[in-house]
DSSP file (Angstrom, degrees, kcal/mol; ACC not computed):
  #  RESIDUE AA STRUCTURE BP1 BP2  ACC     N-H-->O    O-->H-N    N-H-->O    O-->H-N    TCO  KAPPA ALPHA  PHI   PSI    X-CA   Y-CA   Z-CA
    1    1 A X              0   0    0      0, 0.0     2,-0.3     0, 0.0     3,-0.0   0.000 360.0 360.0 360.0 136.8   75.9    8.4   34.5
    2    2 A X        -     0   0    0      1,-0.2     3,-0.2     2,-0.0     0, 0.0  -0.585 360.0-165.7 -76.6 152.9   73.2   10.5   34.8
    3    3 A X  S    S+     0   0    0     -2,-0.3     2,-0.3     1,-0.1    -1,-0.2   0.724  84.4  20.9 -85.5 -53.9   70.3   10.4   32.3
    4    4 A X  S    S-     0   0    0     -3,-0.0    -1,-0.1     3,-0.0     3,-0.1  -0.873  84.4-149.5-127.6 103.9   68.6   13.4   33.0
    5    5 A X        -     0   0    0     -2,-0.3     0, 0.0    -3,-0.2     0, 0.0  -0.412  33.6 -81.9 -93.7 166.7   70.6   15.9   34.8
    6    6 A X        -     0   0    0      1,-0.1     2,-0.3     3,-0.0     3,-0.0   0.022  51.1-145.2 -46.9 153.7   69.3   18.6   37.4
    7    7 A X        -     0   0    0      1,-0.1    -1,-0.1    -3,-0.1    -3,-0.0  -0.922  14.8-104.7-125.4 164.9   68.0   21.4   35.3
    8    8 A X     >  -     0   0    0     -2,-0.3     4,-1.1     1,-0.1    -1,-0.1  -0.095  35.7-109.9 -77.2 166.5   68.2   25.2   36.3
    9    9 A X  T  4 S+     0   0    0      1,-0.2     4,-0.2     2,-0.2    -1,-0.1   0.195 119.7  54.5 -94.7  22.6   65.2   26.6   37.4
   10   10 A X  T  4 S+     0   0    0      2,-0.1    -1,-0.2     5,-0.0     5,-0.1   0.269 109.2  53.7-108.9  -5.6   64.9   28.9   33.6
   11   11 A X  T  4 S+     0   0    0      1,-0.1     3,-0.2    -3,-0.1    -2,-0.2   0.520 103.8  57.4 -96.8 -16.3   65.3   25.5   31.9
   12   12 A X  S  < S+     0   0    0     -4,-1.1     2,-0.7     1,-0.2    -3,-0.1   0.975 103.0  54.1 -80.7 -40.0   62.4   24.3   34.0
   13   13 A X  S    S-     0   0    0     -4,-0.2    -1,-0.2     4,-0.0     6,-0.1  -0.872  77.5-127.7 -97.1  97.5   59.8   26.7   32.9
   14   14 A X        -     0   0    0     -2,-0.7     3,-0.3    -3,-0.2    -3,-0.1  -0.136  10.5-146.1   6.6  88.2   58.6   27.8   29.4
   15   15 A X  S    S+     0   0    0      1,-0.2    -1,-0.2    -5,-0.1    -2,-0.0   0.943 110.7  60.9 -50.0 -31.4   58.7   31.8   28.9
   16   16 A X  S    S+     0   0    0      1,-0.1    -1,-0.2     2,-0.0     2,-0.2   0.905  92.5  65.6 -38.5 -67.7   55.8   30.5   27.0
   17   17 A X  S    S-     0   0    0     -3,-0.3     2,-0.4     1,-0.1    -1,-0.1  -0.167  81.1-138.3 -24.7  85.7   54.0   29.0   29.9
   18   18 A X        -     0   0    0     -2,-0.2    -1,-0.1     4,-0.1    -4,-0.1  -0.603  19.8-116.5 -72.0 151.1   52.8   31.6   32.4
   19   19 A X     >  -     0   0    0     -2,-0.4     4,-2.0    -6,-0.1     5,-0.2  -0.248  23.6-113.5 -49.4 151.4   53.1   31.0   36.3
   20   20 A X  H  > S+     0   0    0      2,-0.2     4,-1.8     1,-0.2    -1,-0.1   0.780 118.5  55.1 -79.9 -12.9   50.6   30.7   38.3
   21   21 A X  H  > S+     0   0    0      2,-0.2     4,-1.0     3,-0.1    -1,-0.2   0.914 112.8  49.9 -47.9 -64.8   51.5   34.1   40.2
   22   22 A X  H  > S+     0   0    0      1,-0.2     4,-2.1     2,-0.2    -2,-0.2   0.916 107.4  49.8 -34.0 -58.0   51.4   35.7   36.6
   23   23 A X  H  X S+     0   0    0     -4,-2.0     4,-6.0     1,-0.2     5,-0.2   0.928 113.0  44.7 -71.8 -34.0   48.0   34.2   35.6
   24   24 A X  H  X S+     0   0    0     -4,-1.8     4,-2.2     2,-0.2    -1,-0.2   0.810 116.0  51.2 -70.8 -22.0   46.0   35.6   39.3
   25   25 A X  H >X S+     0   0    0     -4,-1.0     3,-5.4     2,-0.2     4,-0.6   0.790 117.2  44.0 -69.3 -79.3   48.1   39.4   38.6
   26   26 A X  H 3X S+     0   0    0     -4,-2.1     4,-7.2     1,-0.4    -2,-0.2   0.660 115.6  40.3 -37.6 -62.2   46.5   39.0   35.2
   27   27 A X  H 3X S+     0   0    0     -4,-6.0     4,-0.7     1,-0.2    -1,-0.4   0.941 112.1  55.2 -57.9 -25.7   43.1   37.9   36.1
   28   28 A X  H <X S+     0   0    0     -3,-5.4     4,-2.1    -4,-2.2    -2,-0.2   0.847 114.3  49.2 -83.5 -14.6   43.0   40.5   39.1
   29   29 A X  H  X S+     0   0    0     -4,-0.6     4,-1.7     2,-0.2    -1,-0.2   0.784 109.3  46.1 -45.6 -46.2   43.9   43.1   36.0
   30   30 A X  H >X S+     0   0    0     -4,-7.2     3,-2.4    -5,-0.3     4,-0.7   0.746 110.7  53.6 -61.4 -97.4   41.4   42.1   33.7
   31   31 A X  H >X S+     0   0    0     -4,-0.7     3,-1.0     1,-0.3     4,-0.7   0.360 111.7  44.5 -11.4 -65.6   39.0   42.2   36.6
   32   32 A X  H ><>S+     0   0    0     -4,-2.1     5,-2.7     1,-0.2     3,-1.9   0.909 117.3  46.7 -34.7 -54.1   40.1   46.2   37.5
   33   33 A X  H <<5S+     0   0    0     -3,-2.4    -1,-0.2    -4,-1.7     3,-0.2   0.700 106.7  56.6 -82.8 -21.1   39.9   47.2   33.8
   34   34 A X  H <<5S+     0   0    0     -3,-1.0    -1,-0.3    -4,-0.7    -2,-0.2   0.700 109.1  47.4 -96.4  -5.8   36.6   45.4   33.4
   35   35 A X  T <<5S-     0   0    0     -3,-1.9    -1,-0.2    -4,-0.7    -2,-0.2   0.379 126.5 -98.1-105.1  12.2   35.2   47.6   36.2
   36   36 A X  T   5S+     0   0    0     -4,-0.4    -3,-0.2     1,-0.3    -2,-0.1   0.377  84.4 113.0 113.4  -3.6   36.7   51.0   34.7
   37   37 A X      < -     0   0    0     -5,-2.7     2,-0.3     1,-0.0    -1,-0.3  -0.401  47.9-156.9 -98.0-173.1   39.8   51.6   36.5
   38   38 A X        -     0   0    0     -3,-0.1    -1,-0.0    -2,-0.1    -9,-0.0  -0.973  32.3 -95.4-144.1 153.5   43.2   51.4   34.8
   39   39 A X        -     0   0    0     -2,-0.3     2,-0.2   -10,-0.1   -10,-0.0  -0.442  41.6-164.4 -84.2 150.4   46.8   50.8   36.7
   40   40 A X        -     0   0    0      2,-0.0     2,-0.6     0, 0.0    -1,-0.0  -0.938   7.4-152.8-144.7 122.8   48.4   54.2   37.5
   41   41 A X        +     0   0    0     -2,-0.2     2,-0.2     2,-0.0    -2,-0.0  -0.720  20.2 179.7 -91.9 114.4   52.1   54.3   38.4
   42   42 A X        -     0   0    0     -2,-0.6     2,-0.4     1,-0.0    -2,-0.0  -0.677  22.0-132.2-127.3-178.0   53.1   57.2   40.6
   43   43 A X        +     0   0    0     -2,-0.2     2,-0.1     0, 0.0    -2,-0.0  -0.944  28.3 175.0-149.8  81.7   56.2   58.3   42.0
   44   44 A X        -     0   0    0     -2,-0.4     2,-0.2     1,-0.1     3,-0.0  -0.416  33.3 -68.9-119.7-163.2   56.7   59.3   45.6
   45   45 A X        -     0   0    0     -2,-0.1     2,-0.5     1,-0.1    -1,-0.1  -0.534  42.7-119.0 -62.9 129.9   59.3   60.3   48.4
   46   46 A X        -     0   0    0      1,-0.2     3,-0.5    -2,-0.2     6,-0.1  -0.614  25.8-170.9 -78.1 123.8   61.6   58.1   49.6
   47   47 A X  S    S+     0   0    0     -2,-0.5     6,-0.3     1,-0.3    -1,-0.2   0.755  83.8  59.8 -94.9 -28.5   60.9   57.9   53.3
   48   48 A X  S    S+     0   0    0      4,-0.1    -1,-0.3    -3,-0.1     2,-0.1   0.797  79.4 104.0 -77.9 -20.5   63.8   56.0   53.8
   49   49 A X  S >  S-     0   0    0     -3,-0.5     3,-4.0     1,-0.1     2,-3.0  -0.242  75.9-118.4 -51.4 131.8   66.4   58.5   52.6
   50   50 A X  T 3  S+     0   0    0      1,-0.3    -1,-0.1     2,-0.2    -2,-0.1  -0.142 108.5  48.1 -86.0  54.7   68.4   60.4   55.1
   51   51 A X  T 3> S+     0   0    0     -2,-3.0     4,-1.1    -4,-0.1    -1,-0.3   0.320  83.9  93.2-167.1  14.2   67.4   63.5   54.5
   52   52 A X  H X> S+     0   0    0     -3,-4.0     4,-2.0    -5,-0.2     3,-1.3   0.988  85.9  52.9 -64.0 -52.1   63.7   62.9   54.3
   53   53 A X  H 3> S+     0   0    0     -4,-0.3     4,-1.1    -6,-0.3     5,-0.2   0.755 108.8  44.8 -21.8 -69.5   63.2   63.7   57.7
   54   54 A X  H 3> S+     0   0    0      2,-0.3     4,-0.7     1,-0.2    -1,-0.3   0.704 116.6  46.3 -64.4 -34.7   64.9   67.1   57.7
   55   55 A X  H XX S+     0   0    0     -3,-1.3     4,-1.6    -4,-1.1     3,-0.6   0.871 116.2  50.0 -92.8 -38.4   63.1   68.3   54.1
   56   56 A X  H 3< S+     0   0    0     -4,-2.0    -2,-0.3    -5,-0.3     4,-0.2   0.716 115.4  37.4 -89.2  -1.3   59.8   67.0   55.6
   57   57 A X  H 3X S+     0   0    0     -4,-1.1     4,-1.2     2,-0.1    -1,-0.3   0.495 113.4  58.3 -86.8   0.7   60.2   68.8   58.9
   58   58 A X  H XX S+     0   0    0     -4,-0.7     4,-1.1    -3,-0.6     3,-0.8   0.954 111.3  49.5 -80.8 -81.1   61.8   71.9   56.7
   59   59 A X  H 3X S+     0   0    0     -4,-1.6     4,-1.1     1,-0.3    -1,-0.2   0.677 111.2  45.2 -13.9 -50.2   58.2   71.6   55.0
   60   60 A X  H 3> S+     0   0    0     -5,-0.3     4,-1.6    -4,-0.2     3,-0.5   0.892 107.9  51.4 -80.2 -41.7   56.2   71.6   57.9
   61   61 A X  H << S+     0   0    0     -4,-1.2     4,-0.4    -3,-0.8    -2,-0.2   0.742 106.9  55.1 -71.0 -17.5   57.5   74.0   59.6
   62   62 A X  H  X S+     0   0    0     -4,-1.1     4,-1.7     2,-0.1    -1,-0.2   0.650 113.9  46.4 -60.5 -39.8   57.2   76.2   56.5
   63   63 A X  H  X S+     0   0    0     -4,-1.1     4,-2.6    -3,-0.5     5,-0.3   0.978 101.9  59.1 -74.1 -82.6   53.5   75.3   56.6
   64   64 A X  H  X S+     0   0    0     -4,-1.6     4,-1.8     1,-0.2    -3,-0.2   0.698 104.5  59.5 -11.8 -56.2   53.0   75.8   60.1
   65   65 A X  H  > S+     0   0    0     -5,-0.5     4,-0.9    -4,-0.4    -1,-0.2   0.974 101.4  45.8  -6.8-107.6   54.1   79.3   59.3
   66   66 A X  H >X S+     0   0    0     -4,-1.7     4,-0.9    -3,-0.3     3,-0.7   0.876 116.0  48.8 -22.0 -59.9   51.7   80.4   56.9
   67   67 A X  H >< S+     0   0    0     -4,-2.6     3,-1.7     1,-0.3     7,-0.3   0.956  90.3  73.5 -50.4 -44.8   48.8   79.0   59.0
   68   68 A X  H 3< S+     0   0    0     -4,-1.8    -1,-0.3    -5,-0.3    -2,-0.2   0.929  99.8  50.4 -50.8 -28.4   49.7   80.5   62.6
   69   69 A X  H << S+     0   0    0     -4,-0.9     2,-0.7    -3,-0.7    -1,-0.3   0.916  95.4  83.8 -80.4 -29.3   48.4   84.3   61.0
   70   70 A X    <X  +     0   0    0     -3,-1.7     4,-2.2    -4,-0.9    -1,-0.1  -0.555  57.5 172.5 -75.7  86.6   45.0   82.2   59.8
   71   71 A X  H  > S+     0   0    0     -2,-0.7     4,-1.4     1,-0.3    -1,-0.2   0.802  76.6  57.3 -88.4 -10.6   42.9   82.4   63.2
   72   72 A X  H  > S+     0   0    0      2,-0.2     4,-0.7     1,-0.2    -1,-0.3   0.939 109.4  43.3 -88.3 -17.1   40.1   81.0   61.5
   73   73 A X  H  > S+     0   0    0     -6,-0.2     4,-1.7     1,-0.2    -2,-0.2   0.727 105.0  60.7 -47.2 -42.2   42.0   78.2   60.5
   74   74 A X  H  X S+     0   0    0     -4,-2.2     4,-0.7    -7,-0.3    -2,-0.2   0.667 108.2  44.1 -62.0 -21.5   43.5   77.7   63.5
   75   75 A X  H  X S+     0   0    0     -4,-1.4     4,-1.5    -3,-0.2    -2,-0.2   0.552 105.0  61.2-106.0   1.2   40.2   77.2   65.2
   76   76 A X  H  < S+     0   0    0     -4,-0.7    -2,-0.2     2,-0.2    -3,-0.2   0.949 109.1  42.1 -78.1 -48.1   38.9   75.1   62.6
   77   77 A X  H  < S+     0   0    0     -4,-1.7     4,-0.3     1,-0.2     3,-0.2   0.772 116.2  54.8 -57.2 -37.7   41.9   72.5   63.3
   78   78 A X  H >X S+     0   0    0     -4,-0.7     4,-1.7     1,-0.3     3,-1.5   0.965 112.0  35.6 -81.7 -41.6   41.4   73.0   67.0
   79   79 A X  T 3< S+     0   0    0     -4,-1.5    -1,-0.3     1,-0.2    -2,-0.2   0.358 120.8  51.0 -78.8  29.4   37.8   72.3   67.3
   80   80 A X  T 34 S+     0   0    0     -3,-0.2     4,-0.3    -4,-0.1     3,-0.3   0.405 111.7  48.5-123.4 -15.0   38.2   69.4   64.4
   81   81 A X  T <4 S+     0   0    0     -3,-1.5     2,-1.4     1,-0.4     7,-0.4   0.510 105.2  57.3-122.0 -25.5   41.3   67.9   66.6
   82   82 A X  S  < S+     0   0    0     -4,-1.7    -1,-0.4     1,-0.2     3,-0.1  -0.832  99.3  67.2 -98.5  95.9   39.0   68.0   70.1
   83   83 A X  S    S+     0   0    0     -2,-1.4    -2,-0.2    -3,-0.3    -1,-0.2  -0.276  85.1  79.4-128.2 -67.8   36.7   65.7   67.8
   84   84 A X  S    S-     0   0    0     -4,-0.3     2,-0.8     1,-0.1     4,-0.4   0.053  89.8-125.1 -70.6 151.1   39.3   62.8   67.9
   85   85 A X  S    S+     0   0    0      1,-0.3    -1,-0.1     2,-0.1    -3,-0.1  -0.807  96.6  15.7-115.4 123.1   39.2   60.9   71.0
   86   86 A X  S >  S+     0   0    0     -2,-0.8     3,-0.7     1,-0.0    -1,-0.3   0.378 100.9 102.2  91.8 -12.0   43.1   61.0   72.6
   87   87 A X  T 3  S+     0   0    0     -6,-0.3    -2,-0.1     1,-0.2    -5,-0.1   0.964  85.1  36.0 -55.6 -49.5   44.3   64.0   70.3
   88   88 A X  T 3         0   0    0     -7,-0.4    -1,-0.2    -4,-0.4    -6,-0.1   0.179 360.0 360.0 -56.9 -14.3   44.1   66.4   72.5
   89   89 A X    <         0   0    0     -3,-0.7    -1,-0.2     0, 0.0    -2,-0.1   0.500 360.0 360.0 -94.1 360.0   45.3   64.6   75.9
C-alpha cells in the first residue's frame, strides 16, 4: 500500500504560491511600469486566415491606385527605394 500516492500536478502547487515563470513576468512588469510604460493589448489581422491574402492584396492594390496619379510621390518612393542596396535589382 502506498503511503503517499502520486499527486496531480494542481495538487502539487499552491494557487497561493507563485511559479517561478509568474514571479520573472511580474518582476519584468514592475520593471516596465517603473520606467513609465504601461502593457497595451492590441488587436491585429490574422495572417493566417485564408482570406488574408486576398483582402490584403484587394488593399494594396486599392492603394497602389490612389498613388499612381501622385508623380511626386511616385518619385519620392523611387529615389528612396534606389537608396536600399538590392531593391531595385
Amino acid at each position: 500500500m502506498l503511503r503517499n500516492p502520486p499527486q496531480t500536478k494542481s495538487q502539487r502547487k499552491s494557487p497561493c504560491m507563485p511559479t517561478p515563470v509568474a514571479l520573472r513576468v511580474k518582476k519584468r512588469r514592475d520593471a516596465m511600469r517603473a520606467a513609465g510604460l504601461r502593457p497595451l493589448q492590441i488587436w491585429v489581422p490574422d495572417t493566417r486566415s485564408p482570406n488574408f491574402a486576398k483582402e490584403a492584396r484587394r488593399q494594396s492594390l486599392l492603394v497602389a491606385k490612389a498613388d499612381s496619379g501622385d508623380d511626386e510621390l511616385v518619385g519620392l518612393l523611387e529615389s528612396s527605394a534606389a537608396l536600399i542596396p538590392g531593391w531595385t535589382e
